[in-house]
C-alpha positions as CSV (number, residue, x, y, z in Angstrom):
1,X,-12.8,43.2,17.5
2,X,-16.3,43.0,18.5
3,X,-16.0,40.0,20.6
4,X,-13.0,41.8,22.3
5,X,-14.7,44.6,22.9
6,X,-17.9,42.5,24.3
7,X,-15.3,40.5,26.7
8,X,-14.0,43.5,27.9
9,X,-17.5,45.2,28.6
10,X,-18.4,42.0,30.4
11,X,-15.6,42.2,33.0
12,X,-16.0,46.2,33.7
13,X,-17.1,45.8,37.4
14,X,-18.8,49.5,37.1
15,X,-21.4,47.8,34.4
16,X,-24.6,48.1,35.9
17,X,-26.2,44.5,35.2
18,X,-29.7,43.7,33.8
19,X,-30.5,41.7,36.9
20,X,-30.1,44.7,38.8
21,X,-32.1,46.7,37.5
22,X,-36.5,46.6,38.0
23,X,-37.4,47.2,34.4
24,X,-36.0,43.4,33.6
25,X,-38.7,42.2,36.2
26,X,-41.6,42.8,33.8
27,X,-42.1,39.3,32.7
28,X,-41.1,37.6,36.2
29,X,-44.3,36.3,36.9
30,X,-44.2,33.8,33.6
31,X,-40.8,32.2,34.1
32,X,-41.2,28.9,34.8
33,X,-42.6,25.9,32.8
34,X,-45.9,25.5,32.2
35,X,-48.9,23.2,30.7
36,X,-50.7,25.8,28.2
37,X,-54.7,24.9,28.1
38,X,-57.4,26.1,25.6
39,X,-61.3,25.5,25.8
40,X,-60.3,23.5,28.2
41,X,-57.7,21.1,25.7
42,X,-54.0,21.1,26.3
43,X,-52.7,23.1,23.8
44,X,-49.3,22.4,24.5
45,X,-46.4,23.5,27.0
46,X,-44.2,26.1,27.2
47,X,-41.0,27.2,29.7
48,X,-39.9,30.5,30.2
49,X,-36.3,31.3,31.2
50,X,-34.9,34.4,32.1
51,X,-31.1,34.1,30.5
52,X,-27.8,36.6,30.4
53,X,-28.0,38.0,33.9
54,X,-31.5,38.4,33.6
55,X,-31.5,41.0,30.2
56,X,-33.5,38.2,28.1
57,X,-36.6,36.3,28.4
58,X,-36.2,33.5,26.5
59,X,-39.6,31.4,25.8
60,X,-39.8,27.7,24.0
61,X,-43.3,27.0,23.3
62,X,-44.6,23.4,22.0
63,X,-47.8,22.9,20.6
64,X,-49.8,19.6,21.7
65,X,-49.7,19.2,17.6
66,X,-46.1,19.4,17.5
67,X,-45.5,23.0,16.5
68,X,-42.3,24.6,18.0
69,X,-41.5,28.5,18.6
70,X,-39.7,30.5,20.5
71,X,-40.0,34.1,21.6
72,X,-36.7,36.7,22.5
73,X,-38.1,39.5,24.8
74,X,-35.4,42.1,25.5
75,X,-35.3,45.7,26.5
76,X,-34.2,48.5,23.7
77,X,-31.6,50.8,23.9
78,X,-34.7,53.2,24.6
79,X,-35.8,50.6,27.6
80,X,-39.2,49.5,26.2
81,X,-39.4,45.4,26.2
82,X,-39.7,43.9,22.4
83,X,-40.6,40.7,21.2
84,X,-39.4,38.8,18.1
85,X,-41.4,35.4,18.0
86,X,-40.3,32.5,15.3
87,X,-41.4,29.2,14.4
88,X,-40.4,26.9,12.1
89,X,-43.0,28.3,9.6
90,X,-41.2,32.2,9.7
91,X,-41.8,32.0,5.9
92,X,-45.2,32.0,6.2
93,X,-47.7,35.1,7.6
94,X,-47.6,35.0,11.4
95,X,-44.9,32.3,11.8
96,X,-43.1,35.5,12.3
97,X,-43.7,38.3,14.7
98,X,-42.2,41.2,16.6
99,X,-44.1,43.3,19.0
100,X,-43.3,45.9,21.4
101,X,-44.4,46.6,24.7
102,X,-47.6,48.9,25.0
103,X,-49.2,49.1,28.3
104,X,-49.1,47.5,31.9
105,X,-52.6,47.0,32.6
106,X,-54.2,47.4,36.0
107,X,-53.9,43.5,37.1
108,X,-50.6,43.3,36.8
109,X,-50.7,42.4,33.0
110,X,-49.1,43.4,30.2
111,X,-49.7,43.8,26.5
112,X,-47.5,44.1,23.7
113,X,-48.2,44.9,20.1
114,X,-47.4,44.3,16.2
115,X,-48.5,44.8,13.1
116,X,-48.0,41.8,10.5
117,X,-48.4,42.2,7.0
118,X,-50.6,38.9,5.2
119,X,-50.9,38.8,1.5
120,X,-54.1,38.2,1.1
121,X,-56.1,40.2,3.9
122,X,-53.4,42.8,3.9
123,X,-51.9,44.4,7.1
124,X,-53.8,43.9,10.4
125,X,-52.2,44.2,14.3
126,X,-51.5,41.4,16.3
127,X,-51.3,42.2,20.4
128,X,-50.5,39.6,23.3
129,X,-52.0,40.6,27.0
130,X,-49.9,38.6,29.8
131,X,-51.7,38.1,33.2
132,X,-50.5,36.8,36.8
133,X,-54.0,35.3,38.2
134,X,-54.3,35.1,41.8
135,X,-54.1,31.4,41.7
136,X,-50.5,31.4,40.6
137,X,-52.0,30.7,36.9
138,X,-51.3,32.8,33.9
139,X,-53.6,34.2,31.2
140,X,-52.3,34.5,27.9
141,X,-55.1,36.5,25.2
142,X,-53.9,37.1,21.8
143,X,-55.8,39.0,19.5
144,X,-56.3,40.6,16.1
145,X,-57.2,44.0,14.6
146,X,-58.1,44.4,10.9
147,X,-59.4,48.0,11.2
148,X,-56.5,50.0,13.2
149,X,-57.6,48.5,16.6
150,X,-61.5,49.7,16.6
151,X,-62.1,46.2,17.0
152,X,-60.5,43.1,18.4
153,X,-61.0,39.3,17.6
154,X,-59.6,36.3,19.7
155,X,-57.4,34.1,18.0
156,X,-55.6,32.2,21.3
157,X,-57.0,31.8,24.8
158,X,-55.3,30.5,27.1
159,X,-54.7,29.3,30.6
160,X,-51.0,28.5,31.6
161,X,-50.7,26.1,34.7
162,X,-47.4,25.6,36.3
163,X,-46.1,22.6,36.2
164,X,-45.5,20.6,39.6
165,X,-41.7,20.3,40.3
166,X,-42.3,16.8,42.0
């Protein structure tokens, strides 16, 4: 019944579509496919799609080690932009996260933010800041918070470089 109903929503020509509408253009500047770089190391690469009539940001990230995830961004019923990231370790602390969108910052960026739960250190926020850099480049920061956010520790910096379509 579901998939009826779905079908049917799909083909209502009044249904105002995600592509239309300038809250899905949040994460425009990192669609693309790009060579991720870290202290100056390739870390690995990453391509960003935008998917379903532009509703979903889809991300496949592969480490230069091998590692595979990929990110879901999609906007809530309440229209804030969430994140569920997985990787093939989502059994284990942080191969599992989902954060929510928390601020656009004044460069264009944005930042969103979780808190994970680690058995051993206990719970602790995890936040990702996004940002277009004037060279076409993208920043990528992720951080940690042990103490409610007074404080902040890098634990990924990275450069994202597009990659050359020829």
């Amino acid at each position: 019944m579901v998939i009826c109903c779905s079908v049917a929503l799909a083909q209502d020509p009044s249904m105002k579509k995600c592509s239309d509408d300038p809250v899905y253009s949040l994460l425009d500047f990192w669609v693309g496919e790009w060579d991720v770089y870290s202290d100056g190391e390739k870390a690995g690469e990453n391509r960003i799609d935008k998917v379903l009539e532009g509703c979903v940001v889809l991300e496949h990230w592969t480490a230069a080690g091998g590692g595979l995830g990929m990110s879901v961004f999609y906007v809530d019923a309440d229209g804030i932009w969430q994140q569920v990231w997985v990787t093939e370790w989502s059994a284990n602390p942080g191969g599992m996260k989902e954060k929510t969108f928390v601020a656009e910052m004044s460069n264009n960026g944005v930042r969103f933010q979780g808190k994970l739960q680690h058995p051993k250190i206990g719970s602790y926020l995890d936040r990702t800041t996004l940002t277009p850099l004037d060279n076409g480049d993208v920043s990528q920061v992720i951080e940690i918070s042990r103490d409610g956010g007074e404080s902040w520790e890098i634990t990924f910096d990275a450069i994202y470089r597009r990659v050359s379509s020829n």
